[in-house]
N, C-alpha and C positions, 0 to 999 in steps of 0.2 A: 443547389447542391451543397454550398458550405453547411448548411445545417444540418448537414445527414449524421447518424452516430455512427460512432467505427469502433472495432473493437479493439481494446487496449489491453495489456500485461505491465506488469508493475511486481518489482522485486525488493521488497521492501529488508533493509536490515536492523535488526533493533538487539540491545544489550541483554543475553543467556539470562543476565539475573534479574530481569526488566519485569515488576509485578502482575501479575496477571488480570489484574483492574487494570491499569494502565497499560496496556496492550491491548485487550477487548475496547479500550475510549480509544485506541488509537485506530481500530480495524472499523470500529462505526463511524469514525467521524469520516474514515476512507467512506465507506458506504453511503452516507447521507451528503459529501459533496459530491458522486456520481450520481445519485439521484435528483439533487438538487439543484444542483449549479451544471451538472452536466445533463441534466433531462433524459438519464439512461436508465440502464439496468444493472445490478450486483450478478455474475456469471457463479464463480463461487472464490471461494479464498484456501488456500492449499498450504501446510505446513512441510517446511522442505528439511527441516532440522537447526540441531546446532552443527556449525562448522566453521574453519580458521577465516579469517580474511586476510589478503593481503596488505592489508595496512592497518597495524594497529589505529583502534579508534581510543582518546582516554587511556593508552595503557592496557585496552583489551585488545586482544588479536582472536575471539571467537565472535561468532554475533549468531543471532538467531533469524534464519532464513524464513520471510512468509512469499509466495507469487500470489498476486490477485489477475484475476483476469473479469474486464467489464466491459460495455457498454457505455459509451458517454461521447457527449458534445468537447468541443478541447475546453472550455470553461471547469467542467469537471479535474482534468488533469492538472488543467493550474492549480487547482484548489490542494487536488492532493500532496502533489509536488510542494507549496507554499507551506503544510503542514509539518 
């Protein structure tokens, strides 16, 4: 039964002014440790906006909101989480 895949959610926050190459390598690498290390599936990835956070990051206090929702082993999580 530990092997079974569960479905996961993931609220990832990343910087308004963050290049768009460098966000697309960051939503694939998400994707290819659920597939890989987590021997799952990509469900899909959802853009939630920009908006304030509560705690400045750096001197920014907006971030840009993605949810992923997938498929995966907890091996996958780690990966992403480590990311």
């Amino acid at each position: 039964m530990e092997n079974q895949l569960r479905t996961y959610e993931t609220i990832c926050i990343t910087k308004v002014d963050m290049p768009d190459d460098k966000f697309n390598t960051l939503v694939e690498r998400s994707k290819n440790a659920v597939l890989n290390d987590g021997k799952g599936s990509w469900i899909y990835t959802d853009d939630l906006g920009k908006a304030k956070i509560a705690y400045p990051i750096e001197k920014d206090n907006r971030g840009k909101w993605t949810y992923f929702r997938y498929k995966s082993m907890p091996q996958g999580v780690d990966e992403i989480q480590r990311g």
